[in-house]
C-alpha positions as CSV (number, residue, x, y, z in Angstrom):
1,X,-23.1,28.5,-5.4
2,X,-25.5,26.3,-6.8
3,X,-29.4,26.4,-7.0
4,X,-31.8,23.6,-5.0
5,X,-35.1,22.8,-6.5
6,X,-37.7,23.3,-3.8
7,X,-38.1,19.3,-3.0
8,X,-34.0,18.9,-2.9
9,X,-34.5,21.9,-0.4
10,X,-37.1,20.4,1.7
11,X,-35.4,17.0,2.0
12,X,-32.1,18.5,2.9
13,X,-31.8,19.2,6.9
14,X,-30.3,22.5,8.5
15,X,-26.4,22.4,7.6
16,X,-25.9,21.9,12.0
17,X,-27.5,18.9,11.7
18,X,-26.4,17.8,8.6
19,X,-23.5,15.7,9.4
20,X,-24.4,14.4,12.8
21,X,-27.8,12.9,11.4
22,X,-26.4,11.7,7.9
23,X,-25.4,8.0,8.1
24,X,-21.7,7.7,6.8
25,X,-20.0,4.3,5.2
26,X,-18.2,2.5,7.6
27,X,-15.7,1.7,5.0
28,X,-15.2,5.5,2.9
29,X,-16.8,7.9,5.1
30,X,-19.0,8.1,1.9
31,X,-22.5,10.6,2.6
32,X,-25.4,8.1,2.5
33,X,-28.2,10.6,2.7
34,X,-30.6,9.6,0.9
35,X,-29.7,5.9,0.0
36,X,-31.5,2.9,1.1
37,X,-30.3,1.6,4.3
38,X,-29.8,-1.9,2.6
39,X,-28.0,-0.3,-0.3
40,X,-24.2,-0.9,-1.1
41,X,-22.2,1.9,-0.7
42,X,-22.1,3.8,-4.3
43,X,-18.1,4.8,-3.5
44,X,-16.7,1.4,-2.2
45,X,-19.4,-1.4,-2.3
46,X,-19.4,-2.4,1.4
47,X,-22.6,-3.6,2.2
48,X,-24.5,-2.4,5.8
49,X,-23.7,-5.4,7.8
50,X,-27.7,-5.7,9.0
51,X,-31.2,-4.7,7.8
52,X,-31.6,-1.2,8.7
53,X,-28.2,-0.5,10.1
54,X,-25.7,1.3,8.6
55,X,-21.8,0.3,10.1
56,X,-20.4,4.4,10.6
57,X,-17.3,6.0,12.0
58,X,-17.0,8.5,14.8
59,X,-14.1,10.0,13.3
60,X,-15.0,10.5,9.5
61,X,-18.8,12.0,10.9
62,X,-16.4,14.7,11.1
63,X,-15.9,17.8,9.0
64,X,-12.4,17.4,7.2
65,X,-10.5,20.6,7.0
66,X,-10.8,22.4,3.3
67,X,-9.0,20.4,0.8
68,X,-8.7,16.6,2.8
69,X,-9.7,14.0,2.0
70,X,-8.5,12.1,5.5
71,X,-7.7,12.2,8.8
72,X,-5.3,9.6,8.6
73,X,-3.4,10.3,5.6
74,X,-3.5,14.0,5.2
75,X,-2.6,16.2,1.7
76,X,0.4,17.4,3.3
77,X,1.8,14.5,4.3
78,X,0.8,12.7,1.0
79,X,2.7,15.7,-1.0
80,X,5.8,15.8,1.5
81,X,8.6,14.6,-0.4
82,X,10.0,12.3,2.6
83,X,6.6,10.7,2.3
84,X,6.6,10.7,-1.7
85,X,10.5,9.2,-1.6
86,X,9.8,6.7,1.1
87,X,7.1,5.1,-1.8
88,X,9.7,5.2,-4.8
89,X,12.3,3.5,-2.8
90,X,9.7,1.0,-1.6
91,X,9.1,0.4,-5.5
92,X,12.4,0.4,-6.6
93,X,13.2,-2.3,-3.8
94,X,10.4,-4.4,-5.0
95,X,12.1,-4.1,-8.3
96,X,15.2,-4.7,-7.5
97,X,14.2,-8.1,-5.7
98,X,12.7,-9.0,-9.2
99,X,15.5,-8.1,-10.8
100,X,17.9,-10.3,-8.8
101,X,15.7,-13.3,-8.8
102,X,15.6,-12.9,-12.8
103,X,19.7,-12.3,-12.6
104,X,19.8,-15.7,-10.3
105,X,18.5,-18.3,-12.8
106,X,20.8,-17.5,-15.6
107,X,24.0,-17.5,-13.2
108,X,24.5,-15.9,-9.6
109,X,26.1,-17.6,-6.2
110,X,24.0,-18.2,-3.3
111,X,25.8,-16.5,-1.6
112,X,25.8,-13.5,-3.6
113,X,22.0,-13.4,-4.2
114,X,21.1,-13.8,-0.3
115,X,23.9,-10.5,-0.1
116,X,21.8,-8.6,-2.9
117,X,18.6,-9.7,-1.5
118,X,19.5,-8.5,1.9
119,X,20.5,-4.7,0.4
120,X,17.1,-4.6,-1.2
121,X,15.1,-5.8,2.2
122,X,17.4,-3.4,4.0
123,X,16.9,-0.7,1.8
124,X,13.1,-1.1,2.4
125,X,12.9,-1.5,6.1
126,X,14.6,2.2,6.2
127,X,12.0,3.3,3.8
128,X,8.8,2.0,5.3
129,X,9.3,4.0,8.3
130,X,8.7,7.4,6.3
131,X,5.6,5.7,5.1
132,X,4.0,4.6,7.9
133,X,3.1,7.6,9.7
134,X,1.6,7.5,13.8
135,X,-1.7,9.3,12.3
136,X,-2.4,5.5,10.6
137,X,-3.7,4.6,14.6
138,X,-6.1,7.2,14.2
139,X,-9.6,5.5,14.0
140,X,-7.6,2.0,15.1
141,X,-5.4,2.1,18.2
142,X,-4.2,-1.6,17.1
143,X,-2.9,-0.4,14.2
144,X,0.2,0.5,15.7
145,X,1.4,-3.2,16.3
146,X,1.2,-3.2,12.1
147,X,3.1,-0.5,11.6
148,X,5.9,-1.7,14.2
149,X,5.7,-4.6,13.0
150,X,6.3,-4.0,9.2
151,X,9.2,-1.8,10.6
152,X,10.7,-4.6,12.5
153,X,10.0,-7.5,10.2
154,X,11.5,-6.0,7.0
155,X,14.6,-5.7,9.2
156,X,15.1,-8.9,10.5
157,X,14.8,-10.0,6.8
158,X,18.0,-8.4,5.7
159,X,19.5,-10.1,9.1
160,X,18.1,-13.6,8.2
161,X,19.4,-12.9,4.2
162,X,22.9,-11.7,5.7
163,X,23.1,-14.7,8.0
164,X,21.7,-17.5,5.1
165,X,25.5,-16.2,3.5
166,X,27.3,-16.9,6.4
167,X,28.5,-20.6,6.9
168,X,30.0,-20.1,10.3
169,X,26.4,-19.6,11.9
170,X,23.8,-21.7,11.0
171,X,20.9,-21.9,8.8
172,X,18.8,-22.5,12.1
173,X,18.9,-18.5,13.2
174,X,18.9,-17.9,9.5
175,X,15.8,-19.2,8.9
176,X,13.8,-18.1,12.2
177,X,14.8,-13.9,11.2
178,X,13.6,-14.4,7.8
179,X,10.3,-15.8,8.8
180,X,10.0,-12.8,11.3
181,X,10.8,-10.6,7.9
182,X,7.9,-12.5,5.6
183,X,5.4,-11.7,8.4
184,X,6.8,-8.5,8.1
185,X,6.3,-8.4,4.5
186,X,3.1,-9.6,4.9
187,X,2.2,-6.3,7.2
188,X,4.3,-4.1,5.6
189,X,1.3,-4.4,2.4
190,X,-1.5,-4.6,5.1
191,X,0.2,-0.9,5.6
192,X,0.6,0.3,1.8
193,X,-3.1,-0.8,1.6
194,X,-4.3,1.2,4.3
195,X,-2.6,4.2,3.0
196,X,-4.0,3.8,-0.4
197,X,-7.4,3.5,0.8
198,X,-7.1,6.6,2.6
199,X,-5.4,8.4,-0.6
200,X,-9.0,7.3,-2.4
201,X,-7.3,4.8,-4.5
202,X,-9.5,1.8,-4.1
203,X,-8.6,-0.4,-7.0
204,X,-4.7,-0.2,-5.5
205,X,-5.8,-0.6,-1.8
206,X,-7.8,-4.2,-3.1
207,X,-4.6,-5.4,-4.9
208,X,-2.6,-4.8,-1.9
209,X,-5.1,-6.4,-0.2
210,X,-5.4,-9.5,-2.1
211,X,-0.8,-9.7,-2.3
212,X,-0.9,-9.5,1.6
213,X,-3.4,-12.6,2.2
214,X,-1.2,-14.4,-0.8
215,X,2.3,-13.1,0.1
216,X,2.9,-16.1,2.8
217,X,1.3,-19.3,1.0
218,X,3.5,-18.1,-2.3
219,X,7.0,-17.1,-0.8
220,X,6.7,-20.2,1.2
221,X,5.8,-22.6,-2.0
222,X,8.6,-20.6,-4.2
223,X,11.1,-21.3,-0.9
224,X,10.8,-24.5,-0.7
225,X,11.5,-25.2,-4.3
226,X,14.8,-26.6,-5.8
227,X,15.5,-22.5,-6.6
228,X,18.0,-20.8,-7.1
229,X,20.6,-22.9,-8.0
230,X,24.0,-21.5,-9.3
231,X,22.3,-21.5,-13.2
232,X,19.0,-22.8,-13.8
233,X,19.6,-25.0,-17.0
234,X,17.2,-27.0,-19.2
235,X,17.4,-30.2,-21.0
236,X,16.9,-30.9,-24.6
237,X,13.8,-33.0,-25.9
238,X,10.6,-34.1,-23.2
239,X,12.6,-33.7,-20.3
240,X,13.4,-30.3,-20.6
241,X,9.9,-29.6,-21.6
242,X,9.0,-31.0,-17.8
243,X,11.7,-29.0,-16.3
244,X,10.6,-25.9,-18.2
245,X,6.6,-26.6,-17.0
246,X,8.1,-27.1,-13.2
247,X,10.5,-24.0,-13.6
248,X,7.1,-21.7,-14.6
249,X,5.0,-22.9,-11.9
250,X,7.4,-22.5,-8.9
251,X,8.7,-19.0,-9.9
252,X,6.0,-17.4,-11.9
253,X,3.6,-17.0,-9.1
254,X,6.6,-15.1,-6.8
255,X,6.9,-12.4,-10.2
256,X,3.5,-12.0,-10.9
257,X,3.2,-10.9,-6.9
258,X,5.8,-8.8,-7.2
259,X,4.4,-7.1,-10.5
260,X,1.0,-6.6,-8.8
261,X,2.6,-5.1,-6.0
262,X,4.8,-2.8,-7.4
263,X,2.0,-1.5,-10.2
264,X,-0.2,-0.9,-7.1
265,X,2.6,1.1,-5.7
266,X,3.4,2.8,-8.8
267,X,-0.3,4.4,-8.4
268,X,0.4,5.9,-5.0
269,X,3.5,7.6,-5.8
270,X,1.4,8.8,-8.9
271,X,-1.5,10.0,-6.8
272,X,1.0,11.6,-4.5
273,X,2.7,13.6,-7.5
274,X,-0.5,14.6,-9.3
275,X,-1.8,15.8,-6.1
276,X,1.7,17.9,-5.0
277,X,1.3,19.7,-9.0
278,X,-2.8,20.5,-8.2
279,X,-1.5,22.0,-4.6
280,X,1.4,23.9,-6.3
281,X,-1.1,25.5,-9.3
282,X,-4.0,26.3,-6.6
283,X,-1.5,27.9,-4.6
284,X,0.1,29.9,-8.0
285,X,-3.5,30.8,-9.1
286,X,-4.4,32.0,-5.1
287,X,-1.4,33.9,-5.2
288,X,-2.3,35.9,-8.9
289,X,-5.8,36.5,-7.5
290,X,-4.7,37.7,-4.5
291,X,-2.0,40.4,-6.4
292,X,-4.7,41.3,-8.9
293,X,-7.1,42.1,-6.1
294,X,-4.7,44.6,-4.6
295,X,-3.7,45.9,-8.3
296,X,-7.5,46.4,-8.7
297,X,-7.5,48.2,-5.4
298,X,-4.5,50.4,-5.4
């Protein structure tokens, strides 16, 4: 235990009091004692939304349980391996989509691509379940229409993807499931934010953030493009300098989402690791003490 100089021991209130008169970030949770009421927040930036009045929470005010970081995402969940798998798959998926849009433009059948693409969005929907956990509703009750509907939307994108191969029904039903499934895209990152956030990783949580609010305006702008055709081909001379300048501009803003997301990703299942190894040492190094202490007193 550490030492308090006499004024850091004066300023500091009984420990009973101590959390229910501290002012908490409405954003982190973070401990403000002792910054200025007008003061960002020194662990997340938000700003108090008024003069004297700091935004709080009624659930992080409380004392987390030894080793927690949050009520909504706890370390045994984060380190569970249903939890840690649901991520990779999630990445892999993203991937994968990449992948077959790359595969697409130097020779693939519609009709084979909207199969692919359907595997990947159905691999996904099956995987966001295990990631998207009931303790999310915590703090927000409203939170649960996100969650269902990330479930639900990723779903009716493989439906919509299946159906865009199949002549015999229509592009009219086709086209109405996959818009369900890009809101569902859309919500399914509102969730992966969320959950970084609570696993402390702020830099991913803001680039999730940022892909949700740009996920619609970009899929829909790289849709409605003249792509994919059975083999993207360009023309010799100015013309296929033109074609190359159009090609860039309707397909590199759909990859670089992608990318972002998946590198934001690729931090979570990370975290999730590093934090199942520290679990597994503090429990080896519990378990030596422990044995030691009985050696010592046999």
């Amino acid at each position: 235990m550490g030492a308090l100089c006499p004024q850091c021991a004066q300023a500091m209130p009984p420990l009973g009091e101590r959390f229910e008169s501290h002012p908490h970030c409405g954003q982190c949770g973070y401990d403000r004692c002792g910054i200025s009421q007008t003061a960002p927040c020194p662990e997340c930036g938000e700003t108090p939304t008024k003069a004297g009045v700091v935004s709080t929470s009624s659930v992080r005010r409380t004392v987390l349980p030894q080793g927690e970081v949050s009520f909504r995402i706890s370390g045994r969940l984060a380190r569970s391996w249903h939890f840690r798998a649901a991520l990779l798959v999630i990445l892999w998926s993203i991937v994968g989509v990449g992948g077959t849009g790359v595969v697409s433009m130097v020779g693939l059948p519609n009709s084979t691509y909207f199969a692919v693409l359907a595997m990947w969005a159905g691999v996904a929907s099956i995987a966001v379940w295990f990631c998207s956990p009931r303790s999310l509703d915590i703090e927000r009750p409203l939170w649960i229409l996100v969650r269902w509907g990330a479930r639900l939307g990723l779903a009716c994108w493989a439906v919509g993807l299946w159906e865009a191969r199949q002549p015999t029904i229509g592009m009219g039903p086709a086209i109405w499931m996959q818009a369900g499934g890009a809101v569902g895209g859309v919500l399914l990152l509102a969730v992966l934010a969320s959950v970084a956030r609570e696993l402390e990783l702020l830099h991913s949580a803001r680039k999730l953030t940022t892909s949700a609010v740009l996920f619609l305006p970009i899929m829909l702008f790289t849709w409605i493009m003249p792509f994919p055709e059975d083999a993207v081909t360009i023309s010799e001379g100015p013309a296929g300098l033109v074609q190359s300048v159009f090609l860039l501009i309707a397909v590199v803003p759909w990859f670089w989402l992608l990318l972002r997301v998946a590198r934001a990703v690729l931090d979570m299942t990370a975290e999730c690791r590093w934090a199942g190894v520290a679990h597994r040492d503090q429990a080896s190094r519990d378990d030596a003490w422990k044995q030691r202490m009985q050696r010592d007193d046999d």
